[in-house]
GUDO-421072 format. One line per field, with one value per residue: residue number from 1; residue in one letter; x, y, z of N, C-alpha, C in turn. Coordinates in steps of 0.1 Angstrom, whole numbers. Atoms other than C-alpha are relative to their C-alpha. Layout:
k: [NUM / ...]
r: [A / ...]
nxx: [X / ...]
nyy: [Y / ...]
nzz: [Z / ...]
caxx: [X / ...]
cayy: [Y / ...]
cazz: [Z / ...]
cxx: [X / ...]
cyy: [Y / ...]
czz: [Z / ...]
This chain:
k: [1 / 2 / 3 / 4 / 5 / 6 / 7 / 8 / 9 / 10 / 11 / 12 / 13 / 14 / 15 / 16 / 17 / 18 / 19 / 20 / 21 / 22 / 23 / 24 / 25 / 26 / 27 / 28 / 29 / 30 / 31 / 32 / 33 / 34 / 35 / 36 / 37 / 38 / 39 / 40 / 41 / 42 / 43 / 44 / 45 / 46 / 47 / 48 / 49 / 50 / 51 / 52 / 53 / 54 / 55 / 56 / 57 / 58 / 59 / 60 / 61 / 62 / 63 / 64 / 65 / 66 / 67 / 68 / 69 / 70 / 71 / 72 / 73 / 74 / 75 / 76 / 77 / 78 / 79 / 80 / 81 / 82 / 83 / 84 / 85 / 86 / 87 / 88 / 89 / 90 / 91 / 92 / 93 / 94 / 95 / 96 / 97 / 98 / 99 / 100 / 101 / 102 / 103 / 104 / 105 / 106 / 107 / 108 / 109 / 110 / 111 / 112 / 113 / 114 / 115 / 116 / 117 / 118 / 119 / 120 / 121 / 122 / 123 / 124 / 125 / 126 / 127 / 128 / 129 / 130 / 131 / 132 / 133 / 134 / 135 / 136 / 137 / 138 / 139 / 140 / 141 / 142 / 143 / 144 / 145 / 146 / 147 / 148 / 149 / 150 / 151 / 152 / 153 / 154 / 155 / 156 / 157 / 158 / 159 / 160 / 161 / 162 / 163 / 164 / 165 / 166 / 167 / 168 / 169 / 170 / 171 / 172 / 173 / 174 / 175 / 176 / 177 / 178 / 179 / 180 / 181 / 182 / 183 / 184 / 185 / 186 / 187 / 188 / 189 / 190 / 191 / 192 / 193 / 194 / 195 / 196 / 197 / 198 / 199 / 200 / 201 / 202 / 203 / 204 / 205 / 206 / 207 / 208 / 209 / 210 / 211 / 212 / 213 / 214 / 215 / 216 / 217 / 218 / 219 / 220 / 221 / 222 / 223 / 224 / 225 / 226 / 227 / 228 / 229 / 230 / 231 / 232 / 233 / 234 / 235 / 236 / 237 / 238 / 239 / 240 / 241 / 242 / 243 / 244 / 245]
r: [X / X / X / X / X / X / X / X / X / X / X / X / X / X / X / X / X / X / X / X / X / X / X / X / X / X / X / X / X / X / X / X / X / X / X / X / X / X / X / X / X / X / X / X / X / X / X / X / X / X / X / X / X / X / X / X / X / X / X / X / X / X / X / X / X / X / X / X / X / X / X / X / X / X / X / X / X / X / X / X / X / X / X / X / X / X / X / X / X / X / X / X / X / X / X / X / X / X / X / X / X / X / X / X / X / X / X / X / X / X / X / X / X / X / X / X / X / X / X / X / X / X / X / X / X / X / X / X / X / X / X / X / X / X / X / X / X / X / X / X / X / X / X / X / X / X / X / X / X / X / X / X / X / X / X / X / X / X / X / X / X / X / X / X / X / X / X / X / X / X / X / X / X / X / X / X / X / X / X / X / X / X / X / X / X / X / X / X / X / X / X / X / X / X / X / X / X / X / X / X / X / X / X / X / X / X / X / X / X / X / X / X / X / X / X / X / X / X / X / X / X / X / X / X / X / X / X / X / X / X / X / X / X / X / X / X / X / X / X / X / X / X / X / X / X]
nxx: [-9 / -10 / -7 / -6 / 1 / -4 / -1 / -8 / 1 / -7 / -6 / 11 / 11 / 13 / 5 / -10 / 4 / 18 / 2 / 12 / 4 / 16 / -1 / 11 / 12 / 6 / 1 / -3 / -2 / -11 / 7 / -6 / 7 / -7 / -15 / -2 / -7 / 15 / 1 / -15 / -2 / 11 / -6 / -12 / 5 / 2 / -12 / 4 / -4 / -11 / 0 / -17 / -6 / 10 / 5 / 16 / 3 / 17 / -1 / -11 / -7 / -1 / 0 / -13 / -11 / 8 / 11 / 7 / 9 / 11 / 7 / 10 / 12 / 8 / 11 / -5 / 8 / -2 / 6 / 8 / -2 / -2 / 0 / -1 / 17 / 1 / 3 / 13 / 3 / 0 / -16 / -5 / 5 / -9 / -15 / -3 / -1 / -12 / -11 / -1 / 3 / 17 / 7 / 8 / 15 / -8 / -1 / 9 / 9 / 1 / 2 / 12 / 4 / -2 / 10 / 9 / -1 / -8 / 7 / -4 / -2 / 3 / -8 / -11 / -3 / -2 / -10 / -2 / -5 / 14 / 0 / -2 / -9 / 7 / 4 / -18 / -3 / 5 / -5 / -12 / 5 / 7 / -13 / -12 / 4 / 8 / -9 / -1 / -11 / -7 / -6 / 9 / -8 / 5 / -2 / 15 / 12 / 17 / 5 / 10 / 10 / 14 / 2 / 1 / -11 / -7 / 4 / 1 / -14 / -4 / 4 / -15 / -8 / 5 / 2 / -9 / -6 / 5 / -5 / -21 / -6 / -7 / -2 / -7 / 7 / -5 / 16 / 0 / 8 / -6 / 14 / 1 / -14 / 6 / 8 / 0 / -20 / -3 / -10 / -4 / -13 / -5 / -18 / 0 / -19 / -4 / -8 / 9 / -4 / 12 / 3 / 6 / 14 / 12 / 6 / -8 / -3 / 12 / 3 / 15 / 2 / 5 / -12 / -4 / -6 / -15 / -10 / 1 / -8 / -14 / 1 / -6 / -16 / -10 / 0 / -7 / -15 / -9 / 0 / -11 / -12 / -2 / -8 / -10 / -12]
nyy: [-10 / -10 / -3 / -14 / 5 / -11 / -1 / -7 / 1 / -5 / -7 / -10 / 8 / -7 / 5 / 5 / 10 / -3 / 13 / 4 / 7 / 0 / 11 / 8 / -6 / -13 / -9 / -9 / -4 / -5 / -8 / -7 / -3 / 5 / 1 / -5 / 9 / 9 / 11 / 3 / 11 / 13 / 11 / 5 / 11 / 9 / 1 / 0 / -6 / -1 / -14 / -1 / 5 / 7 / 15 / -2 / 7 / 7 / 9 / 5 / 5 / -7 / 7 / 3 / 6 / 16 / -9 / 4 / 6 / -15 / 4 / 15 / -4 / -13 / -4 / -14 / -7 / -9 / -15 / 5 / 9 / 7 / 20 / 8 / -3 / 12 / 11 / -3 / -2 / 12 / 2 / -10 / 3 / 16 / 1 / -6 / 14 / 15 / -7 / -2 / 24 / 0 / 14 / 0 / -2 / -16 / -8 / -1 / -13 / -14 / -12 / -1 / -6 / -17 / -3 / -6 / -10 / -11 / -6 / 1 / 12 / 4 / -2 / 8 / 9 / -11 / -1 / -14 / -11 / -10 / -1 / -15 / 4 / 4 / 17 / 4 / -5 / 10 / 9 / -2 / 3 / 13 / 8 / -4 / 5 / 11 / 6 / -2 / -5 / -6 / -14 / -6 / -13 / 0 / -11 / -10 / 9 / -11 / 0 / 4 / 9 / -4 / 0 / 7 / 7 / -6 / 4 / 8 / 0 / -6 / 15 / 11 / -4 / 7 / 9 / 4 / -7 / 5 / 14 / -3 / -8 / -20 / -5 / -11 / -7 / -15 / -1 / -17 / -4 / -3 / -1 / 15 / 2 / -6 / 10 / 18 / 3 / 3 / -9 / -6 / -3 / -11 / 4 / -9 / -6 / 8 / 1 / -2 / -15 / 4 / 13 / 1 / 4 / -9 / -10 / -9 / -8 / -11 / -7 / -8 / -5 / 5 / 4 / -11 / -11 / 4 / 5 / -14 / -11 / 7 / -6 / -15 / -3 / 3 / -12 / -14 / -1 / -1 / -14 / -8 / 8 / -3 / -15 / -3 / 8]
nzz: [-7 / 14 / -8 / 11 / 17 / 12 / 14 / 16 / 15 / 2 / -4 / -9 / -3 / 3 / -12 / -13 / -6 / -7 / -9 / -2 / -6 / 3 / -10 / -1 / -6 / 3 / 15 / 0 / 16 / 6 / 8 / -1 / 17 / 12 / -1 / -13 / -8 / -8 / 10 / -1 / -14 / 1 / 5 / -9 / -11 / 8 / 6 / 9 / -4 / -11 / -11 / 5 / -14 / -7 / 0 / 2 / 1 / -1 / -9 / -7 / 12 / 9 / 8 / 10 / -1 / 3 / 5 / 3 / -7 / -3 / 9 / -3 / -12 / 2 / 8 / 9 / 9 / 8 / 5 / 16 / 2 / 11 / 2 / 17 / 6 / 8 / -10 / -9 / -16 / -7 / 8 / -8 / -20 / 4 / 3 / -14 / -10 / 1 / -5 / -18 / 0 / -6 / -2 / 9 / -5 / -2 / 9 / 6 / -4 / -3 / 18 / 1 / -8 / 6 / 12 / -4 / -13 / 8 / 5 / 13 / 2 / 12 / 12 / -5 / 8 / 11 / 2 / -5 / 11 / 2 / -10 / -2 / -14 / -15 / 1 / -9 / -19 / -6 / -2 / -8 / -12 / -4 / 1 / -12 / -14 / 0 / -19 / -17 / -6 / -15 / 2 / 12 / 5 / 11 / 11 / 9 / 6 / 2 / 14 / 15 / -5 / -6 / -14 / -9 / -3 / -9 / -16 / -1 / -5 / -14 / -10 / -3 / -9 / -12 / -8 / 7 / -18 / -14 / -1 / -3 / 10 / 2 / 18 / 3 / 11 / 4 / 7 / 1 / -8 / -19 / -9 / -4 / -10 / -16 / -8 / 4 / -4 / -16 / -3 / 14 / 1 / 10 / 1 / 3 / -3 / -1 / -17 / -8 / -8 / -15 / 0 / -13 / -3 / 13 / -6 / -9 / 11 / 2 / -12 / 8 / 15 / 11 / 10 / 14 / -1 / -5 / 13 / 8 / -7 / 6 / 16 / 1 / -4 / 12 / 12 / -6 / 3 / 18 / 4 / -4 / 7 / 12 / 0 / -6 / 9]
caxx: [100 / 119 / 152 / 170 / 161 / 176 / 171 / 195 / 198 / 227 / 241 / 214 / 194 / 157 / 143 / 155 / 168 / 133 / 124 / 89 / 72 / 39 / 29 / 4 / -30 / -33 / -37 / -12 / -14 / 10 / 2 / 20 / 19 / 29 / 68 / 72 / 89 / 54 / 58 / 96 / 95 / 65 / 84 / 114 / 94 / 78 / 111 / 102 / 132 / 165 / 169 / 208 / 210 / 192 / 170 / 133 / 121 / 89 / 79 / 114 / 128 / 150 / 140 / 173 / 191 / 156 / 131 / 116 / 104 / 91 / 74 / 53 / 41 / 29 / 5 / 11 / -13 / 3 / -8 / -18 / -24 / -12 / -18 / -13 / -42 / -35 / -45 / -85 / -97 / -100 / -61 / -49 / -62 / -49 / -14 / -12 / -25 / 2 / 30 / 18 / 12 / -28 / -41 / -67 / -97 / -85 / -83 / -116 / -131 / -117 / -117 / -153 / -158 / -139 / -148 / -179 / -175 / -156 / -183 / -165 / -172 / -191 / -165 / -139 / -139 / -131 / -99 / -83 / -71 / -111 / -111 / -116 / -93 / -116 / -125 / -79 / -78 / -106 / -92 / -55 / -72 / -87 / -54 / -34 / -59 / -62 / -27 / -40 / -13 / 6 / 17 / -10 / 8 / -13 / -8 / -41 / -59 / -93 / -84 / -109 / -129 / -171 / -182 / -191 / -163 / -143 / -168 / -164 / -126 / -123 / -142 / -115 / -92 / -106 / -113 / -78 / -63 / -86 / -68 / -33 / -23 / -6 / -15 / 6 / -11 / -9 / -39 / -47 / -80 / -73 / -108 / -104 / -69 / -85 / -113 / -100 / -56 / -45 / -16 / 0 / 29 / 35 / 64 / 76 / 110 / 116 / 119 / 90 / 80 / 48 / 39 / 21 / -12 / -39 / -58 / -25 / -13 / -47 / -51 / -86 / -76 / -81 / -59 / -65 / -55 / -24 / -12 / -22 / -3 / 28 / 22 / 22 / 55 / 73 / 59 / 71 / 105 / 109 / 96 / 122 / 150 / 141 / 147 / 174 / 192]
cayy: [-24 / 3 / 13 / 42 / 33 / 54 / 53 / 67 / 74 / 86 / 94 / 118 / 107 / 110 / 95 / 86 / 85 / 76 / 49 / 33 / 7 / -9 / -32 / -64 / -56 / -20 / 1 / 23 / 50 / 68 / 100 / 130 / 151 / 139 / 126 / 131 / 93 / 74 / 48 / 49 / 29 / 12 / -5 / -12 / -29 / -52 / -58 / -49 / -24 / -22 / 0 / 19 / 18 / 7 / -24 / -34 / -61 / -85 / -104 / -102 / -113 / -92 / -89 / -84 / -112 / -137 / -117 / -146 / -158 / -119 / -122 / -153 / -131 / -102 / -87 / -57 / -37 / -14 / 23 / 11 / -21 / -35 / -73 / -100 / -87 / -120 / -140 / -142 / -129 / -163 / -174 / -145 / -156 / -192 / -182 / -160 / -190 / -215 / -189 / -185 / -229 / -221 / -252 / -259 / -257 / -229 / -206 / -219 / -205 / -172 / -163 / -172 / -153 / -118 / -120 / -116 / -92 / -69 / -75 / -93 / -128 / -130 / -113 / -141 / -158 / -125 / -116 / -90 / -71 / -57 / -51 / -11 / 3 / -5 / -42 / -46 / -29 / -53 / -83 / -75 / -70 / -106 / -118 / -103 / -117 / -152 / -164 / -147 / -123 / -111 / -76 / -60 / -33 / -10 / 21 / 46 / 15 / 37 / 47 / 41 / 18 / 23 / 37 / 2 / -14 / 10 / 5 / -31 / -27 / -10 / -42 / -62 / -41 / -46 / -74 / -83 / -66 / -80 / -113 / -98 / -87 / -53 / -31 / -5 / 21 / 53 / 71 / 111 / 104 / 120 / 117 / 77 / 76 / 98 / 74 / 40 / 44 / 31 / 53 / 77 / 90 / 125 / 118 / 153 / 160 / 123 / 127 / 119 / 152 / 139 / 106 / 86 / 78 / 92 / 110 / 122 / 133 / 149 / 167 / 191 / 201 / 174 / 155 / 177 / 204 / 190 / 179 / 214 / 232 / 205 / 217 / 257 / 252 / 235 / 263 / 290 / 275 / 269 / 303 / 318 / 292 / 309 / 348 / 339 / 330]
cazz: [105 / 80 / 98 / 84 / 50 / 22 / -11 / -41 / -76 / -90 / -62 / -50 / -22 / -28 / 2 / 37 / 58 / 75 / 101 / 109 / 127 / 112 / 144 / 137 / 142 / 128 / 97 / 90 / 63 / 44 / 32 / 15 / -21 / -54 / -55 / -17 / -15 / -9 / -41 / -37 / 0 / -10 / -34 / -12 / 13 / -11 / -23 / -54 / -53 / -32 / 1 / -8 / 30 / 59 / 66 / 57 / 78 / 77 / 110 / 119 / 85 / 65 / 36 / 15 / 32 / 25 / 1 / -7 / 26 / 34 / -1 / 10 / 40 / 22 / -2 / -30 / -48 / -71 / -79 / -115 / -117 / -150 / -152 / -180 / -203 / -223 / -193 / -181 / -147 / -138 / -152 / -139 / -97 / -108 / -117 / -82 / -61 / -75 / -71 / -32 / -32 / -22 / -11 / -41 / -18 / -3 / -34 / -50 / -21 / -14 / -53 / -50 / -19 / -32 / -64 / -53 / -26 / -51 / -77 / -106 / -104 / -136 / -155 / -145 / -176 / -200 / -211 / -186 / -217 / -218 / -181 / -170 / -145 / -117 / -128 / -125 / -94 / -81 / -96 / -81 / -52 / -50 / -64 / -29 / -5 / -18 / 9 / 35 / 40 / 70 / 55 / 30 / 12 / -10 / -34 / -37 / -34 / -36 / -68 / -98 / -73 / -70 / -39 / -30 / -35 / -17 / 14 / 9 / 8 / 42 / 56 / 45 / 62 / 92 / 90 / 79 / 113 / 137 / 123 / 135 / 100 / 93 / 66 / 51 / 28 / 7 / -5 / -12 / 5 / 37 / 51 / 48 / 61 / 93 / 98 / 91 / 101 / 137 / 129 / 103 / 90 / 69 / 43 / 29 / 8 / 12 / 49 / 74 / 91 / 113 / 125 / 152 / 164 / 137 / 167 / 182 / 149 / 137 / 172 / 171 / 135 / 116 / 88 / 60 / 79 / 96 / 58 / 42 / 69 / 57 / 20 / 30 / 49 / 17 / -6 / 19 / 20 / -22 / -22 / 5 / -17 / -43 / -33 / -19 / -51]
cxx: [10 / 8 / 8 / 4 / 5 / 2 / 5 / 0 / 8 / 10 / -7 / -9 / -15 / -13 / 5 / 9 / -10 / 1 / -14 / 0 / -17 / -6 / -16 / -13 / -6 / 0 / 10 / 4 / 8 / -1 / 14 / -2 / 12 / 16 / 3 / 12 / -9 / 5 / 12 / 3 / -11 / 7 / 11 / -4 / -9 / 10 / 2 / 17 / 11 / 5 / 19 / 1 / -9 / -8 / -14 / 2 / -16 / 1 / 13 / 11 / 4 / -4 / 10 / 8 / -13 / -15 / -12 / -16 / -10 / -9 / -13 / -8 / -11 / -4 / 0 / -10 / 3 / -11 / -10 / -1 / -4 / 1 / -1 / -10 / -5 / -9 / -20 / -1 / 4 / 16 / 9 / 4 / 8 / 18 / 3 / -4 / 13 / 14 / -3 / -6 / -14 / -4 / -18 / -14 / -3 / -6 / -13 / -7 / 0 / 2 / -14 / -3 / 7 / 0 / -15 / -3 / 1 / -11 / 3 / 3 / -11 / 10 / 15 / 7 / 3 / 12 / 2 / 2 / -19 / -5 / -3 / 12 / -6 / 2 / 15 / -5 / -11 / 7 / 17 / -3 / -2 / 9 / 9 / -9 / 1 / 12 / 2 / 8 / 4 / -5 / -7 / 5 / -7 / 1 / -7 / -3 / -15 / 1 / -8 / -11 / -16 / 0 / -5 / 5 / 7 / -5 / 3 / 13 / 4 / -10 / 7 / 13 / -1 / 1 / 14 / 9 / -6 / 8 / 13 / 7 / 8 / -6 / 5 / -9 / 2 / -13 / 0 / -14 / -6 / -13 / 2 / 10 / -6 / -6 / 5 / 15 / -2 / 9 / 2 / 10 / 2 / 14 / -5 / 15 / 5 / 0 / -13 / -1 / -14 / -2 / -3 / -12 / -10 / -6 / 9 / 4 / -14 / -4 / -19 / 0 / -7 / 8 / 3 / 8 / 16 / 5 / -5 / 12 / 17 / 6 / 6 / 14 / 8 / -5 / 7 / 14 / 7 / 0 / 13 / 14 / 7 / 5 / 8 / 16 / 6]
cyy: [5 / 5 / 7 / -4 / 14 / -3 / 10 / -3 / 10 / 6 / 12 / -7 / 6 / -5 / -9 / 10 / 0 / -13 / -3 / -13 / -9 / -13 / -8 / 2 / 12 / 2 / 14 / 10 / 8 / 14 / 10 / 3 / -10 / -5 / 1 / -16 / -16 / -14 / -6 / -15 / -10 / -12 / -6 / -8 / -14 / -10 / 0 / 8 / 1 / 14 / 2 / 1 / -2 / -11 / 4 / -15 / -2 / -9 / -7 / -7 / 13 / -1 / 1 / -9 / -15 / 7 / -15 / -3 / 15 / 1 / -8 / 8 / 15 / 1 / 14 / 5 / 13 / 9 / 0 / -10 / -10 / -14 / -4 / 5 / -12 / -14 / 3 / 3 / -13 / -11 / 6 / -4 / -11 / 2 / 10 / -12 / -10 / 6 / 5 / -16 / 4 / -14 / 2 / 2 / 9 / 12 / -5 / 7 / 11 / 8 / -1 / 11 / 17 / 3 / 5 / 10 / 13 / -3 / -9 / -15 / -7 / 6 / -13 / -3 / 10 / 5 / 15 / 15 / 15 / 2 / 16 / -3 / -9 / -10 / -2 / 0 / -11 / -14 / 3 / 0 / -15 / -11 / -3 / -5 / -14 / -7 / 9 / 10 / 4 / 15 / 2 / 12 / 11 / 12 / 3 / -12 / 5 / 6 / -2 / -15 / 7 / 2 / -15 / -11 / 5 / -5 / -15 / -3 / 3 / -13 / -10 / 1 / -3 / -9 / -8 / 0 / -10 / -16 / -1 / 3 / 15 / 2 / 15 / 8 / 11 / 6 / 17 / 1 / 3 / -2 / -19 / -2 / 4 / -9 / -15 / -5 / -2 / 13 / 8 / 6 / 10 / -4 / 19 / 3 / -14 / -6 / 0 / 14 / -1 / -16 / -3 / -7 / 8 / 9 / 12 / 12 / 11 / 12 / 4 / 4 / -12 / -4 / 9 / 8 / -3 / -1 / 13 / 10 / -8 / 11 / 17 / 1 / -7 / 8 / 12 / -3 / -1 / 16 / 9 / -5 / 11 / 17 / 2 / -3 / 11]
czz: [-11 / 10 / -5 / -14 / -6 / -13 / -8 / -10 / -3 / 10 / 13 / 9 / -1 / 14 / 12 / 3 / 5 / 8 / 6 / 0 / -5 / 10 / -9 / 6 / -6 / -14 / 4 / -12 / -1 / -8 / -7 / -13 / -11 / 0 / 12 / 4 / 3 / -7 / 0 / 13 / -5 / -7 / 0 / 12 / -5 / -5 / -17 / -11 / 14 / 10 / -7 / 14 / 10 / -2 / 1 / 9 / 0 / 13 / 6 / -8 / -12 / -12 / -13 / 4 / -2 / -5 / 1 / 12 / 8 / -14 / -2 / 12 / -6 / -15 / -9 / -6 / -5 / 0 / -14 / 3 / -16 / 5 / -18 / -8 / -8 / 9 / 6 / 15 / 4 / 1 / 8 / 21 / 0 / 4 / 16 / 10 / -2 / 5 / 16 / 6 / 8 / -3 / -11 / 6 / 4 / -8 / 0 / 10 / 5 / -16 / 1 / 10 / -6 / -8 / -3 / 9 / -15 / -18 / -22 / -5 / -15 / -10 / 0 / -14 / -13 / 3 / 13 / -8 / 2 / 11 / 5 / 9 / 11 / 2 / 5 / 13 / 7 / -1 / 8 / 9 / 8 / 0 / 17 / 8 / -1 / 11 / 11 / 7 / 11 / -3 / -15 / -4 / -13 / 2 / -5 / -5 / -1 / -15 / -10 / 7 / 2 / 14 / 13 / 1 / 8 / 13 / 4 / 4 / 13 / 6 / 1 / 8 / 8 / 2 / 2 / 17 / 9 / -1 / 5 / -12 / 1 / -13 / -1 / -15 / -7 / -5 / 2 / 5 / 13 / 8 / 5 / 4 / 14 / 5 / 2 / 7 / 12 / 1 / -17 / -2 / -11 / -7 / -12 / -4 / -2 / 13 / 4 / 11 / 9 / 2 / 11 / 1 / -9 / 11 / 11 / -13 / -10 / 11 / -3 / -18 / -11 / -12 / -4 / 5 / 5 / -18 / -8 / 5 / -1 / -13 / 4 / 2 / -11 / -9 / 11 / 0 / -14 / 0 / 10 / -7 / -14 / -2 / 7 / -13 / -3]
């Protein structure tokens, strides 16, 4: 639950106020252009990042008054994902299991299980440093599922993924949901936001300017078009800003 979150800098606010709901059970995506606010909240609900007003909770747990224990329920996948490069794949999954206390039987077999899923269970044992993007973004991936999370939080996780990792990813979604999870997302591929979101939410400006049900908020048009016809109307207002100076 985000409740008139607002984020500052300097003084200026750059996002918020906004307020959203991501209920147990769904997928809900995050869409909007470049700088719009997306990475800003993401990384205030992680707690990665401090709200300057308003409240983030987890399962009913603030998490600025008890990060840690909203921390333990949820799951991050950075936009980039830089990891130790000094550390092996396999080091790497290790040191994320002990920091979420994974019962040792546990871990060995859901690193085995999405390691393989995701394609990268023979590279385990090789330094991350010589990793592509992709390979990260898989292992971080494998890292965030291994406690199970509540609250799956991910940043253009499609990014620099093969087409069959990606397909393989949206199975985990799912399947992740059907377990009563939440997942919160951001992604510029409006086609798999359309097919895959329970819900959605336009951020524009800093400020949410659509939101809802994915088939209420797409209507007959269609994402793209709903989030193009966002875009025109913030170029028609810089441009009337601008001859009006």
């Amino acid at each position: 639950l985000v409740d008139g979150y607002t984020k500052s800098y300097g003084g200026q606010t750059v996002v918020g106020p906004l307020s959203l709901r991501v209920e147990a059970g769904t997928i809900y995506g995050f869409i909007g252009p470049n700088g719009a606010g997306k990475t800003t909240l993401i990384r205030s609900i992680v707690g990665a990042t401090a709200a300057t007003a308003g409240s983030i909770s987890i399962c009913g747990i603030d998490n600025a008054e008890n990060p840690i224990a909203c921390k333990r329920m949820t799951a991050y996948v950075p936009d980039n994902p830089d990891v130790y490069g000094f550390l092996t794949g396999a080091q790497y999954l290790t040191f994320i299991a002990d920091i979420f206390e994974v019962d040792a039987t546990v871990r060995a077999r859901r690193i085995e299980r999405y390691a393989r899923l995701f394609g990268i269970e023979q590279r385990l044992g090789e330094l991350v440093s010589s990793y592509s993007h992709g390979m990260r973004q898989k292992l971080v991936l494998t890292g965030a599922l291994l406690h199970d999370p509540r609250l799956l939080v991910l940043d253009e996780p499609f990014v620099g993924l093969d087409p069959q990792a990606a397909y393989r990813l949206k199975g985990v979604m799912k399947e992740l949901v059907s377990r009563g999870a939440a997942i919160f997302f951001s992604s510029h591929v409006l086609e798999v936001v359309e097919k895959l979101c329970d819900e959605v939410a336009i951020i524009e400006n800093g400020r949410i300017v659509k939101s809802g049900r994915t088939d209420d908020v797409c209507g007959s048009e269609g994402l793209e078009r709903v989030f193009l016809d966002v875009a025109g109307a913030r170029e028609e207002k810089a441009a009337a800003d601008r001859a009006g100076r």
